[in-house]
C-alpha positions, 0 to 999 in steps of 0.5 A: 502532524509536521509540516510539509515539504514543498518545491513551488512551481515543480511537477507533483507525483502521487505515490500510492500503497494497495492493500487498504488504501485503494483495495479493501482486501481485509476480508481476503487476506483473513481468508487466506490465512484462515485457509493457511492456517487450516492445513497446518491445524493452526489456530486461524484467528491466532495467527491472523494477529501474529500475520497483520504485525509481522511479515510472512516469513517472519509469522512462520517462525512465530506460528509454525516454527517446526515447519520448512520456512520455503513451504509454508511461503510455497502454500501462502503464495498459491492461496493468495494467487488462487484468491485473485483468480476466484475472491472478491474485491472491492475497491474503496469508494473514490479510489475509480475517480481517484486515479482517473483523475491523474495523468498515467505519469503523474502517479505509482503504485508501491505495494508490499505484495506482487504485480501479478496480484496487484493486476488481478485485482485491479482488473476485478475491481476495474481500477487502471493501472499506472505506468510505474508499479514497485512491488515486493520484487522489486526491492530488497528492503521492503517498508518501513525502509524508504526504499520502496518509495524512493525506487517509485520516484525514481522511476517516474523521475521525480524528486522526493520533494514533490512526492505525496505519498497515500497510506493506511499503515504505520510501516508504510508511512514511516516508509514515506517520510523516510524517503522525504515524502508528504505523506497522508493517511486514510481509512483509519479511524484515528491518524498514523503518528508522523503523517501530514494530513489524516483522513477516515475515508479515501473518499474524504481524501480524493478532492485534496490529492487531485487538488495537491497533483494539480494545484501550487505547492504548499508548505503549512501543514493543514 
């Protein structure tokens, strides 16, 4: 772990990935892919590795290189949407008091996926919803580049020092410490090499970020 930045006495903003951080979609996205996977005669558990490493298009040039590229993103898309309109979701325990907890100003999502998607399962889950959301659309480079972070905090007109960024994955935090951002890592059993501060559960995490948005900046890794 590496130490912090900090700017005392500044406003603090707290940055949030979706899928694994605040939702648990693993059993979602397994679906899907199974589901993917069945329409092409594809081995579900075979491509399911290959998708969890790579993004979608670059899983078609792996798992299904003869296929049109277009289509088989076409039929990703429509399965995931279907599955917001029909899956369950769950959000992880904490996540509700969590961001009830933060000023709608004070905090964004920056998600890999869709705003559409993000919103149906919020609404499912009976998450709010913060005024700043950067998705998939909203960027052309996607995580690790530190874009998707960095457009969050501009919009909230923030300053990547005074940034805390919430992850579970190693793009995502390689993302956030690109853009010069905290960054904090949950529910992972063992933590993400580069982040600050690592917790198993998003629920062991939800009194220190409440803390870390409201209280004085501090500059020791902990």
């Amino acid at each position: 772990m590496i130490s912090e930045p900090g700017r005392p006495g500044r406003m603090k903003y707290v940055l949030f990935d979706v899928d694994g951080t605040l939702i648990d979609a693993v059993s979602n996205q397994r679906r899907v892919w199974a589901t993917w996977a069945a329409r092409y005669g594809l081995d579900a558990d075979e491509v399911y590795r290959v998708a969890l490493r790579t993004r979608p298009m670059e899983t078609f040039a792996k798992v299904a290189a003869g296929r049109e590229p277009s289509e088989c993103l076409a039929l990703l898309h429509e399965l995931e949407d279907e599955d917001v309109r029909s899956g369950v979701y769950a959000a992880f325990h904490g996540a509700s008091e969590l961001l009830h907890g933060l000023p709608p100003r004070a905090w964004a999502l920056v998600t890999s996926n869709y705003e559409h998607r993000v919103r149906g399962r919020f609404a499912r889950t009976g998450l709010p919803m913060p005024d700043v959301i950067v998705d998939a659309a909203a960027v052309e480079e996607g995580k690790p580049s530190p874009v998707p972070y960095l457009r969050a905090a501009a919009r909230l007109g923030a300053q990547p020092a005074d940034c805390l960024v919430i992850e579970d994955a190693p793009s995502g935090v390689r993302s956030g410490l690109r853009a010069g951002m905290t960054v904090w890592g949950v529910n992972a059993a063992a933590a993400v090499e580069g982040v600050h501060r690592h917790f198993v559960t998003l629920r062991e995490a939800v009194p220190h970020i409440l803390a870390w948005a409201s209280g004085p900046q501090r500059n020791a890794a902990v």
